[in-house]
C-alpha positions in Angstrom: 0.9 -34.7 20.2 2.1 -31.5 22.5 0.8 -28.6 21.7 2.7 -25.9 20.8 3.1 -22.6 22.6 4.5 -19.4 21.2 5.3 -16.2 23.5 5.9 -12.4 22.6 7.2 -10.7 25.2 6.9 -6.6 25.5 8.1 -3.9 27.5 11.4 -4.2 30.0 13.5 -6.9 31.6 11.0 -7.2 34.8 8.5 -8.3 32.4 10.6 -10.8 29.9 11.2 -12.9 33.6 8.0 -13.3 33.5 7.5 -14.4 30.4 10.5 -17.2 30.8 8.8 -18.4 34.0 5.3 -19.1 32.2 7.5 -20.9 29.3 9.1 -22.4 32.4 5.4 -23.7 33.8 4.4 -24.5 30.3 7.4 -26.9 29.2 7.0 -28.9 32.3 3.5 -29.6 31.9 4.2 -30.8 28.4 3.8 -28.5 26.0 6.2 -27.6 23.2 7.9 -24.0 23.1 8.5 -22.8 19.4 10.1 -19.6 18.5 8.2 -18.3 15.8 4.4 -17.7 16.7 3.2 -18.8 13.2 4.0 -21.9 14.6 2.4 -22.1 17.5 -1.0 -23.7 18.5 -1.3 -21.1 21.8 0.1 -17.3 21.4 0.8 -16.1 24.9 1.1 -12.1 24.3 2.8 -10.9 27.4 2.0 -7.1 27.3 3.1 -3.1 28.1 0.6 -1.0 29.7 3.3 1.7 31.3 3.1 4.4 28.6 0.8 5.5 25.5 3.8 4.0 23.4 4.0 0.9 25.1 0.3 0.4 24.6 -0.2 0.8 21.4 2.6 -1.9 20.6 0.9 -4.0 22.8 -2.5 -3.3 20.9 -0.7 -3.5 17.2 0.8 -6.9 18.3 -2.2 -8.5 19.5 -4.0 -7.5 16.8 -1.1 -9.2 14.2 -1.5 -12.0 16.7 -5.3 -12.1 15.8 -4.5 -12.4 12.4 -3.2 -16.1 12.5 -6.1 -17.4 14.3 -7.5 -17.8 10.8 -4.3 -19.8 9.7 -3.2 -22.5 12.3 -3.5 -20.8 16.1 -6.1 -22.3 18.2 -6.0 -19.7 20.9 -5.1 -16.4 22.0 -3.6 -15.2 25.5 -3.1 -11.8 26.8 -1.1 -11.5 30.0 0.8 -8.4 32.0 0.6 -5.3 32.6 -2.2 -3.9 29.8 -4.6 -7.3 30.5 -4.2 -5.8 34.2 -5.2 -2.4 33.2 -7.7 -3.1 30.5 -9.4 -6.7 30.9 -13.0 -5.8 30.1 -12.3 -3.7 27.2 -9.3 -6.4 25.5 -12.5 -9.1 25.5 -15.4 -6.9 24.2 -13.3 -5.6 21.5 -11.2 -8.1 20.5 -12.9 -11.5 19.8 -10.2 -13.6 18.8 -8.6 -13.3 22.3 -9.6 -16.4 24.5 -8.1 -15.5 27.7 -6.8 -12.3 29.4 -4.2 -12.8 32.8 -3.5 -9.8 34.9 -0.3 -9.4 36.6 -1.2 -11.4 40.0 -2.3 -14.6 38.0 1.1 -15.4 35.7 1.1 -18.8 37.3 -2.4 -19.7 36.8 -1.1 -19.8 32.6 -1.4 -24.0 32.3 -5.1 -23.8 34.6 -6.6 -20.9 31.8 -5.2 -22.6 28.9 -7.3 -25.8 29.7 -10.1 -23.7 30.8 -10.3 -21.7 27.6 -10.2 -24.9 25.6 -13.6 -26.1 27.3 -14.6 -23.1 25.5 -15.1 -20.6 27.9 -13.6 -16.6 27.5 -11.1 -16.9 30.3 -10.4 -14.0 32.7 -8.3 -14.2 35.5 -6.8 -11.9 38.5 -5.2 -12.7 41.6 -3.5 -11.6 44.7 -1.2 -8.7 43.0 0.9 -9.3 46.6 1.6 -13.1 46.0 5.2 -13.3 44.3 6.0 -16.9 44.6 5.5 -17.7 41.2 9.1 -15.8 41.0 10.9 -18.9 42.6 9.9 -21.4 39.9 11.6 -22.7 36.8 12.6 -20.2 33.8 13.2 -21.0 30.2 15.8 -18.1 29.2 15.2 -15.9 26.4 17.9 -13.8 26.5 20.8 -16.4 24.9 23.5 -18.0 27.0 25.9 -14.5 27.7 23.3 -13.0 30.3 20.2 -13.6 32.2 17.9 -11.2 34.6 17.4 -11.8 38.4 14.2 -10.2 39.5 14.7 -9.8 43.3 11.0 -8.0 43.6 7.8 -6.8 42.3 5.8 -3.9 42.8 6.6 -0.8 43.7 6.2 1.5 46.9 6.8 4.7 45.2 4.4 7.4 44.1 5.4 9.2 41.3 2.3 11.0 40.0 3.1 9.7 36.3 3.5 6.3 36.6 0.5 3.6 36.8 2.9 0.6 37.7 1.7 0.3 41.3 -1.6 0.0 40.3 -0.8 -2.6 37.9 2.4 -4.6 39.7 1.0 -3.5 43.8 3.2 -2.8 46.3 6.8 -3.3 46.7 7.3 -7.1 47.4 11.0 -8.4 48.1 11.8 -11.8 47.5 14.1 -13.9 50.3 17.8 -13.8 49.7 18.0 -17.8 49.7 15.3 -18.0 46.5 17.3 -15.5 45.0 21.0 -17.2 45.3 19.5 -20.3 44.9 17.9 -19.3 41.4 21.5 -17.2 40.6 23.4 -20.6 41.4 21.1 -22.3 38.9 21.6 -19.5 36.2 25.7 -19.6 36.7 25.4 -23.8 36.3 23.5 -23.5 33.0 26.3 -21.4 32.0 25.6 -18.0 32.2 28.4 -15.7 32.7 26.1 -12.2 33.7 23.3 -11.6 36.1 21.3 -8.5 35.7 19.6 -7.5 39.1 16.1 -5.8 38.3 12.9 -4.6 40.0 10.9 -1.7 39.8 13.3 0.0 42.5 16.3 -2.5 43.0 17.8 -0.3 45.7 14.7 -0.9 48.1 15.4 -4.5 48.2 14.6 -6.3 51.7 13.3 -3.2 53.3 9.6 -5.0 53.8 10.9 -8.1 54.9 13.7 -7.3 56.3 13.5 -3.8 57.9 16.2 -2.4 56.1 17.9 -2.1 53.0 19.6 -5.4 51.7 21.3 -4.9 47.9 24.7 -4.6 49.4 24.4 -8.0 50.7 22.5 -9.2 48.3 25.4 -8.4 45.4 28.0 -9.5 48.0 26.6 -13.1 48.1 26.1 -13.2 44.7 29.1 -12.0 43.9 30.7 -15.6 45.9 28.7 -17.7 43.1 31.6 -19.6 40.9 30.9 -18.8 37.3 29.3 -15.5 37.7 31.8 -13.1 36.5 29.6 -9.8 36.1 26.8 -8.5 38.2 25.3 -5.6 36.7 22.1 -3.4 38.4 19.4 -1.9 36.8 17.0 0.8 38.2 18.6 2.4 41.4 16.3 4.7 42.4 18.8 8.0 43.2 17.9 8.5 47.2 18.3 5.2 48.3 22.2 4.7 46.9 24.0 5.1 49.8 27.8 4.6 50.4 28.1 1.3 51.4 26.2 0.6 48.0 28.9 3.2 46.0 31.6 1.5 48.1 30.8 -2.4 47.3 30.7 -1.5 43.4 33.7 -0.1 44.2 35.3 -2.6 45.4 33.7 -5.8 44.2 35.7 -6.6 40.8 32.2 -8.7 39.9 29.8 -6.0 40.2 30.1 -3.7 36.9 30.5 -0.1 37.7 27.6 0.6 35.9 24.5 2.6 37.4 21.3 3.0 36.4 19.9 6.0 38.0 16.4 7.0 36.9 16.3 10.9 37.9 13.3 11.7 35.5 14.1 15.6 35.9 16.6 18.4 37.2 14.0 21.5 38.4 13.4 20.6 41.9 9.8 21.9 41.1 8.8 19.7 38.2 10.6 17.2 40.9 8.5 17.9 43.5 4.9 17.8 41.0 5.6 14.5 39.9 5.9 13.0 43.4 9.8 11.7 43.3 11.3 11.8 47.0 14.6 13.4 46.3 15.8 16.7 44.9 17.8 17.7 42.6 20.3 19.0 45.0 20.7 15.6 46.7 20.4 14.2 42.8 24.2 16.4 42.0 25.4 15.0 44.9 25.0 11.7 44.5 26.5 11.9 40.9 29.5 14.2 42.1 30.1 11.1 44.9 29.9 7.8 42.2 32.3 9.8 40.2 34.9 10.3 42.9 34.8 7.1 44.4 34.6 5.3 41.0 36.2 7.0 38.5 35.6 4.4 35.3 32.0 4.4 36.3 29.2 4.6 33.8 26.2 6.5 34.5 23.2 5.8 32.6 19.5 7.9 33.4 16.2 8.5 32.0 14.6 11.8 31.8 10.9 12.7 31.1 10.2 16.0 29.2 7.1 18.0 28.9 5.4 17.0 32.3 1.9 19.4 33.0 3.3 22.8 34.1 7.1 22.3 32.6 7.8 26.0 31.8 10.7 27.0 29.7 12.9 27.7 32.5 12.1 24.4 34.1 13.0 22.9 30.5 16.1 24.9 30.2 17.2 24.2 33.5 17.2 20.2 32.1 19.8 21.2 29.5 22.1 22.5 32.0 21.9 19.7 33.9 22.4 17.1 31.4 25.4 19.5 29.4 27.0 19.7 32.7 26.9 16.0 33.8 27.0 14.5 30.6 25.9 11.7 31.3 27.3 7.8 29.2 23.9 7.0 28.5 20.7 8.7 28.5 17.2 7.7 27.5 14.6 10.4 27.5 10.5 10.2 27.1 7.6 12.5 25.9 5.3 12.4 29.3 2.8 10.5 28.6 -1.1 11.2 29.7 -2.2 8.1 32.0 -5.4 7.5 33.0 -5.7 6.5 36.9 -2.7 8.5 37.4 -2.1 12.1 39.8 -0.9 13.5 37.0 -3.6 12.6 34.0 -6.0 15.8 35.6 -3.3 18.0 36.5 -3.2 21.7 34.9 -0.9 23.2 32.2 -0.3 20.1 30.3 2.0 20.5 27.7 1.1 20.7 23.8 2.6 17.7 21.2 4.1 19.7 19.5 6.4 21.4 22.4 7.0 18.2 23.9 8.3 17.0 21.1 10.8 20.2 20.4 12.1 19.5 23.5 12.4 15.8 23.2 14.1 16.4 19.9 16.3 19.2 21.4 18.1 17.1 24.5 18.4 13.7 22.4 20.3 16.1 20.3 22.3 16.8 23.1 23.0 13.5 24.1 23.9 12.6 20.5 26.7 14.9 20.7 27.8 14.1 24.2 27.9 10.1 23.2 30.3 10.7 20.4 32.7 13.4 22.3 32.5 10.4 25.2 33.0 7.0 22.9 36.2 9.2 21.4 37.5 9.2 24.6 37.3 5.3 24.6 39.7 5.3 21.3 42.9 3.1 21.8 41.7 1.8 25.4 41.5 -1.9 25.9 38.2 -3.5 27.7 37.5 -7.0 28.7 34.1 -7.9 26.5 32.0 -10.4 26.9 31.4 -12.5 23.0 27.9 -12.6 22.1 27.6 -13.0 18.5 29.1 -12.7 14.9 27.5 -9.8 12.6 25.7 -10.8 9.8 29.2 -10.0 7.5 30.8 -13.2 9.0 33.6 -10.5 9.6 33.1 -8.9 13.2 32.7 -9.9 16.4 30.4 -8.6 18.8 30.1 -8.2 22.2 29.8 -6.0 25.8 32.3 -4.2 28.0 31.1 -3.9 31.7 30.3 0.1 29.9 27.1 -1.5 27.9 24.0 -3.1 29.6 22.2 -5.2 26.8 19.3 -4.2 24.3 19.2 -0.3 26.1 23.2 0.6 25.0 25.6 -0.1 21.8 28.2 -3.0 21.1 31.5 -3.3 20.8 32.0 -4.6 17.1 35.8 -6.4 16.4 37.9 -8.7 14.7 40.2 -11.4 15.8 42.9 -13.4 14.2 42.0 -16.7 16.3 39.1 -17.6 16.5 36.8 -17.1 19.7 33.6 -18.9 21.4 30.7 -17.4 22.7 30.0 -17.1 25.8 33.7 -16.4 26.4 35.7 -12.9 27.3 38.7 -11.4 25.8 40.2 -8.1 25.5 39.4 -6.0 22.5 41.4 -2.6 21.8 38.6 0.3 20.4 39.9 1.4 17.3 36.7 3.4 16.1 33.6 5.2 17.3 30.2 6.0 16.2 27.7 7.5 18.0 27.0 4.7 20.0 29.0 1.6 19.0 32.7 1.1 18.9 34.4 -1.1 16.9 38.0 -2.8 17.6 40.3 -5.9 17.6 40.5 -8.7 20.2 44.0 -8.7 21.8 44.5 -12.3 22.1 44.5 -13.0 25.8 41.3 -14.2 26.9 40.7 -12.8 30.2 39.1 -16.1 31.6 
């Protein structure tokens, strides 16, 4: 009898692929994937390392993980980014754990399991710079609406905050033809959107290439039958360029949605945490999407409270997020990280002001949503059916306006009834804060 493996995949889209590709590895050498991990023989715990947050989810969850070693699990795994970052300390502290993988050795999985059940505490770390794992066989997570297409690992830049190039290495592309090849496979299985993601999608190909490759990338993709949306996640605000603006522009497959993390607006705070642009160059850029593309969507991330932040630098953040107000905005309390520029640098901020200002420009935000999802009233979008709400009632679903799990739905009713997996137009009726809710118009749009 196959033994059965159960995963719990944390932290963001990079990391779920790899999770699917070890479930990928693991179903072809036999074993049995199940979806709830009180089920499972093996719990694979692919973990968060990036902020204090992250960590102590990933610490909480092994922990709960621990608990069913008592019951019916045989053995526990910790992969990614915190078994990178903390390997010693996860197998002194926590006995229950059989084997830790870093973030070079995901496609050692099947070799450690069988290792770990000769009885030996497993710990494993490879080449951070081999990516060919990347090119195998996925089993996807996400349902059948959407799936991500990691087109690198690593990362090149060195913001002082962040610990993910110690963690991931340096920025590694992957060659075009793996990437179509693995986006034709996707579209065959059925899936109608590919998500583009890497730690800094808009460097793709620069390593192995010599020079930026996205556009081209998105271009061929965009000639795949069955894709109809291409959506890009994590464009790094001095490398969009215009041909970039102008191929979202014109491409009806690529979703005129950007993900532009900017982190901060006071060129000085800017220029502390190591980001290459400034926040000149940063208005710019935002002032240029929204004249070429006037429909587009602009989501960003923002950290507050970074060492030295004064009240004018804070204040100056408000400005700039009243002024641009911006569809979608996630912000973060910085977060201390050991082996980082920034962990010894002076006037770090207190909790409790970090916090205030936290509270101060989701509250903000929270008002700028609902002025801008008003604006959506009466409108008509093509949305892409995902589910049925627990009411049996409602619909829901995405316009090209909502990337999944980070923004809302579109919530609406129909008078025929619809598959998933299938588009159709839905008028907005109402508005919340962050979802809508409407009625499908009857013409399916495919």
């Amino acid at each position: 009898m196959s033994r059965k493996i159960g995963l719990v995949s944390l932290g963001c889209p990079k990391n779920l692929v790899d999770s699917e590709l070890m479930l990928g590895m693991l179903k072809s050498e036999g074993y049995e994937i199940v979806s709830e991990a009180e089920d499972a023989d093996i719990i694979i715990i692919n973990t968060c390392g990036f902020i204090e947050s992250a960590k102590q989810e990933s610490i909480n969850t092994i922990l709960e993980m621990a608990m069913l070693k008592d019951r019916k699990c045989e053995m526990l795994i910790v992969t990614g980014c915190m078994a990178e970052r903390y390997r010693e300390e996860i197998l002194e502290e926590i006995p229950e754990v059989d084997a830790v993988l870093g973030t070079g050795s995901y496609h050692e999985i099947v070799s450690v399991i069988k290792e770990a059940y000769s009885g030996k505490r497993v710990s494993r770390y490879g080449d951070l710079r081999d990516i060919s794992y990347l090119d195998g066989e996925r089993i996807i997570a996400t349902g059948k609406s959407y799936a991500y297409l990691k087109i690198a690992e690593g990362c090149d830049n060195c913001c002082t905050y962040c610990i993910i190039p110690s963690l991931r290495g340096p920025y590694r592309s992957r060659k075009m033809e793996s990437i179509i090849d693995e986006a034709g496979r996707l579209a065959a299985a059925g899936f109608k959107e590919l998500i583009v993601t890497a730690q800094d999608t808009t460097r793709y190909g620069i390593d192995i290439y010599g020079k930026k490759m996205l556009t081209e990338l998105i271009r061929k993709l965009s000639r795949i039958e069955g894709i109809e949306w291409i959506r890009l996640l994590y464009c790094y605000p001095e490398e969009i360029d215009m041909p970039l603006i102008k191929e979202i522009a014109s491409n009806d497959k690529v979703c005129k949605y950007f993900d532009i993390p900017i982190q901060h607006a006071s060129q000085e705070i800017l220029r502390k945490m190591g980001r290459r642009g400034n926040s000149s160059d940063i208005c710019r850029l935002i002032d240029t999407i929204r004249r070429e593309i006037p429909e587009a969507v602009i989501r960003t991330t923002l950290i507050v409270g970074f060492p030295g932040e004064t009240a004018e630098d804070f204040e100056a953040l408000v400005g700039f997020v009243e002024k641009y107000r911006f569809d979608r905005l996630g912000t973060f309390m910085y977060s201390k990280e050991e082996g980082t520029a920034a962990y010894n640098m002076a006037d770090q901020i207190p909790s409790k002001v970090k916090r205030s200002r936290y509270n101060k420009i989701m509250k903000i935000q929270k008002r700028i949503s609902a002025g801008l999802n008003e604006q959506r009233l009466g409108k008509t979008y093509k949305v892409l059916v995902e589910g049925i709400a627990d009411d049996g009632i409602f619909y829901y679903g995405r316009s090209y306006a909502e990337a999944p799990e980070i923004d809302g739905l579109i919530y609406f009713t129909s008078e025929e009834p619809l598959q998933l997996n299938q588009f159709t137009n839905v008028r907005i009726l109402d508005t919340g804060e962050y979802d809508l809710t409407g009625e499908a118009q009857h013409e399916s749009t495919e």
